[in-house]
N, C-alpha and C positions, 0 to 999 in steps of 0.2 A: 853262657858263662856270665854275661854282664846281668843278664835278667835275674841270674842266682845271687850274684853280688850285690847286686841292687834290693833286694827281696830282703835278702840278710839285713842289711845295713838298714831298713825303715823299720823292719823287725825293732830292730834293736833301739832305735827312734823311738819307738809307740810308747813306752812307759816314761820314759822322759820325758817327752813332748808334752803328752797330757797333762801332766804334774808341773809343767813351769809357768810362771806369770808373762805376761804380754810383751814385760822387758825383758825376762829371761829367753825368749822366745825370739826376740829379734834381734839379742847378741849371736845366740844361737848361727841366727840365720847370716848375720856379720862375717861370722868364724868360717862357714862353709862358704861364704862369696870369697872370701879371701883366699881360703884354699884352693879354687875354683879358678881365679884369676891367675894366683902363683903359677899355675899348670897348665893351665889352658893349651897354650900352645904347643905343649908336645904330647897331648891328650888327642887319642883316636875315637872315632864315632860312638864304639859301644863304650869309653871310657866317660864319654859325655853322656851316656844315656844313663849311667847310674846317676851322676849327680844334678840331671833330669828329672827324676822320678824324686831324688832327694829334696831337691828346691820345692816339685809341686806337692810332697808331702808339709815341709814348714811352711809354704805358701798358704795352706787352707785354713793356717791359726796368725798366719801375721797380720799387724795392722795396717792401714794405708800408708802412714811412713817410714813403715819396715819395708815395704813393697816398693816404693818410691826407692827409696836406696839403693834395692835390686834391682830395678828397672835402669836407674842412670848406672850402677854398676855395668848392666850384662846389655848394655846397650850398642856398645861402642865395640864389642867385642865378636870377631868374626865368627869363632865354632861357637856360640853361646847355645846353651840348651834349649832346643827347637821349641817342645811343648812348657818351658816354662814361658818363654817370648812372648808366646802367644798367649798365651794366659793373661800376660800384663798388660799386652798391646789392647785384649778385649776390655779390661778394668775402664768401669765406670766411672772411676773415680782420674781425669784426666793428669792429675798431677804422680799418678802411677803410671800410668797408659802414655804419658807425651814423648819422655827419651826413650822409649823404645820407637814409640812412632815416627820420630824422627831423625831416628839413627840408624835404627838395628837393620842388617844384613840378610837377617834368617828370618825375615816374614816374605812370605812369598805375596805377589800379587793381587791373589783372588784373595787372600786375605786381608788385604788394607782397602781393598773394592766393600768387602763385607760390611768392614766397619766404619768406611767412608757412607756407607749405605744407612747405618743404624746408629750410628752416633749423634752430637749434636756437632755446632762448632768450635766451639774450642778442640776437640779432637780433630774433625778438620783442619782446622788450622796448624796442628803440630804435623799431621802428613803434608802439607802441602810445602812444609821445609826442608823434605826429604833431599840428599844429593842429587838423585835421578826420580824422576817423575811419570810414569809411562803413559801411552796416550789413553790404555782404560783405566788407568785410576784417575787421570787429569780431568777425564769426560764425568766421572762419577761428582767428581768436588766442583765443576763446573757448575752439575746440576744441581748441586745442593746445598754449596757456597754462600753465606753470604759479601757483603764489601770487603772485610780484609780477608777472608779465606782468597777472594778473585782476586784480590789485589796483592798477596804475599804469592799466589800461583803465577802470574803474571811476571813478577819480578824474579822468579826463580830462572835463572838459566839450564836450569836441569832438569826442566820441566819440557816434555812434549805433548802435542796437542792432534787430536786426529781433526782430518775437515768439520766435523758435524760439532767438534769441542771447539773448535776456532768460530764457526758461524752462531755457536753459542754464545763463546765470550761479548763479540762483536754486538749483537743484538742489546746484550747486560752493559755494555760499555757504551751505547748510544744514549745509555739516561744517564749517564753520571761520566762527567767532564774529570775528571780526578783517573777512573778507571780508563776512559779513552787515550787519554794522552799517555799515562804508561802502557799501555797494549800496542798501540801504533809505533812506541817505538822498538818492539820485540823485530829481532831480524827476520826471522821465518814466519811472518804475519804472510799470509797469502797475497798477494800484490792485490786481487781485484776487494778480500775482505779492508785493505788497510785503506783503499782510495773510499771507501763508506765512509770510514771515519776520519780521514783528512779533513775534507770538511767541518766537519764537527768540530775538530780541535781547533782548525785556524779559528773559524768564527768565537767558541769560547777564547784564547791568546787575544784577539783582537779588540774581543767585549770588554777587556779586562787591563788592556793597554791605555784603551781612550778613557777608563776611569781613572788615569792616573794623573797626577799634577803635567803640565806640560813639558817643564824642565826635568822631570823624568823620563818622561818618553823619551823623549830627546836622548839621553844618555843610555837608556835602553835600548833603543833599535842602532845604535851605533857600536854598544856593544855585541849584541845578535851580529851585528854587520862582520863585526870583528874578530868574534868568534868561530862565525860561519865559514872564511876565507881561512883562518888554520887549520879548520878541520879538513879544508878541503886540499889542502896542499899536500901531499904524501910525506909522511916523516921519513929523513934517510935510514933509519931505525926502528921499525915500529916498538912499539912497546906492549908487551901480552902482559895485559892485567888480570886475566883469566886466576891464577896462583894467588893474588892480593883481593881479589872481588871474595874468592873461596876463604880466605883465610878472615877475611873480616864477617863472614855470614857466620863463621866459627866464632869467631870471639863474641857476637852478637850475640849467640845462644846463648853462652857462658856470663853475657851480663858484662864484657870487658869492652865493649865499644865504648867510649865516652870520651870527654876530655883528654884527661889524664894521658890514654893510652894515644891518640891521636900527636897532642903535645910531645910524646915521647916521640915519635915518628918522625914528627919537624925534627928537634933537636939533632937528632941522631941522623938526618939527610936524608931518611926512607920516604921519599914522594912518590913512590911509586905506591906505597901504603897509603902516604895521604891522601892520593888522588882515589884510590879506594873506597875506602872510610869516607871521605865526602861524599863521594857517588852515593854508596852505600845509605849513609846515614840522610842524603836529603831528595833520595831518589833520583838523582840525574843521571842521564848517561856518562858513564866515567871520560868517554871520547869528548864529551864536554867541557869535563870538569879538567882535563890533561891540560888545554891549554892555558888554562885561567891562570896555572901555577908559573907558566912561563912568559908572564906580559908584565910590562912596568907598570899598566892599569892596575888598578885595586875594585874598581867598582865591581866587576864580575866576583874577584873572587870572595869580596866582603859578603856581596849575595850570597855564595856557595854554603860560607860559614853560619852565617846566620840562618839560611833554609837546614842546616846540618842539625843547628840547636846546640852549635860552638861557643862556647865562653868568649870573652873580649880576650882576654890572656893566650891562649890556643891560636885564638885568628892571628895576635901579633906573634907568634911563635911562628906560625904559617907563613907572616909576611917577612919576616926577617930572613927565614931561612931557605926561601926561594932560591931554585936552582937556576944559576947565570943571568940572575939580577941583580939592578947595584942595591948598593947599601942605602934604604928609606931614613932619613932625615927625620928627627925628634918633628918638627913642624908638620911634615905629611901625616907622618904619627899620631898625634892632634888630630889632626883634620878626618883621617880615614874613623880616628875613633869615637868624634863625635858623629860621623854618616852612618856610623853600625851602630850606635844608641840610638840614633832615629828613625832607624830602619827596622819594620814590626815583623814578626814572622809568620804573620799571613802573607806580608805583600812579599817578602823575601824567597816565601816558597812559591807564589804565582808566579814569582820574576822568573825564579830559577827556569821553570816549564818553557816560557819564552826562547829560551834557550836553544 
């Protein structure tokens, strides 16, 4: 019944399709995402498989930015049309292929191994920010990754890794000091793979402390001190960042991380988002970044912001509206904002690591 319906309906397609121009052709295709969306949800499998076969009939005349619009459309969407997904996911053209890669529901496994297998990276890279990760597609990007594919797979928490992709990473992460230190601190790093690269990190942290002026040290290893003893104290309340880490990898995609939307977060007394979006945005472990928000110090946190690539305005938003702090003084004010104009964001992001 659906194959007859389906059949009819590209039937009735073909003289029109042929006859329209490139624009005509991807309103076209507009009209039936839309229609497509409206319904979705109370549409049954063969109800989806006509406008399967309908998508991959206008698919074979649309442009890349027709396809692009279909891809972020049918991306997000759970019963979305199996072989058009695929179709997009395979598209060479990665600014078609990425929001399905990095979204979509309905590519199975052995398919994103495929194209993990045959792509370049930038297409890696849109899989490797998939929600869940599984240990053979993780092994496949492993292998063929380069720095920010390893390093945006590294930082996914929804990524898993079999032994033989963890002795991988590990090996790739002994030449570059940057991918070491975020992999060591992944929880499920195998104990005897992480004690390899302990070393490594302390000695780079260390190489990079004694090049610092002295009256920084100073101020630095007293904050580590300092932050080290609250991490270590149990909160009477933990706090699951887990919901705010997810919600900021979203907004990230979307291009909404920044300032602006941070700024709002202070105002509004969401620190559970801004502790977030910190982490997020300057790669620290947010179990770091938690306590900074709740000490009368600034030095730690001014590092956070600045390793963030936070405005001056956002940090004083940050600092004011600290939860169960007192109220900072016009004078401190001053003072904090002339240390974060002096503060460059190379050393800001090494500091952070220190951490």
């Amino acid at each position: 019944m659906a194959a007859t319906a389906s059949a009819a309906l590209i039937a009735e397609l073909e003289g029109a399709v042929d006859s329209r121009s490139p624009e005509r052709l991807a309103e076209i295709l507009r009209q039936m995402t839309r229609l497509f969306l409206a319904d979705a949800h109370r549409l049954n499998e063969d109800q989806i498989a006509v406008f399967d076969d309908v998508f991959l009939r206008l698919m074979e005349r649309a442009d890349a930015q027709a396809l692009a619009h279909l891809s972020n459309n049918l991306s997000g969407i759970s019963m979305a049309p199996r072989k058009a997904i695929r179709q997009l996911a395979f598209h060479d053209d990665v600014l078609v292929a990425g929001a399905v890669l990095r979204r979509s529901s309905r590519l199975p496994d052995k398919d994103l191994v495929e194209i993990a297998n045959a792509r370049g990276e930038k297409h890696l890279l849109e899989i490797s920010c998939r929600q869940t990760v599984n240990a053979s597609l993780s092994d496949k990007l492993v292998e063929r990754g380069e720095k920010a594919v390893l390093s945006r797979l590294i930082q996914n928490l929804g990524a898993r890794f079999s032994e033989a992709g963890y002795a991988a990473l590990v090996a790739k992460a002994k030449l570059d000091d940057g991918l070491a230190e975020k992999l060591v601190r992944r929880s499920d790093l195998p104990p005897a793979l992480r004690r390899e690269l302990v070393a490594k990190v302390s000695d780079a942290r260390m190489r990079f402390l004694q090049a610092l002026p002295p009256a920084l040290q100073g101020k630095i290893r007293t904050a580590i001190a300092t932050t080290a003893e609250r991490v270590e104290v149990p909160a009477p309340m933990p706090v699951d960042y887990s919901p705010a880490l997810a919600k900021m990898v979203e907004l990230s995609r979307k291009g909404g991380l920044n300032d602006r939307s941070v700024n709002r977060f202070a105002v509004e007394h969401e620190y559970v988002d801004v502790a977030a979006a910190l982490s997020f945005l300057s790669g620290t472990p947010v179990e770091v970044i938690g306590p900074l928000l709740k000490t009368a110090e600034l030095d730690g946190l001014m590092v956070a912001c600045k390793a963030a690539r936070l405005n001056w305005s956002t940090t004083t938003m940050i600092i004011r509206h600290r939860p169960g702090c007192p109220a900072i003084t016009n004078r401190e004010l001053e003072q904090a904002k002339a240390a974060f104009d002096a503060l460059s964001l190379s050393v800001a992001q090494r500091t952070i690591r220190l951490w």
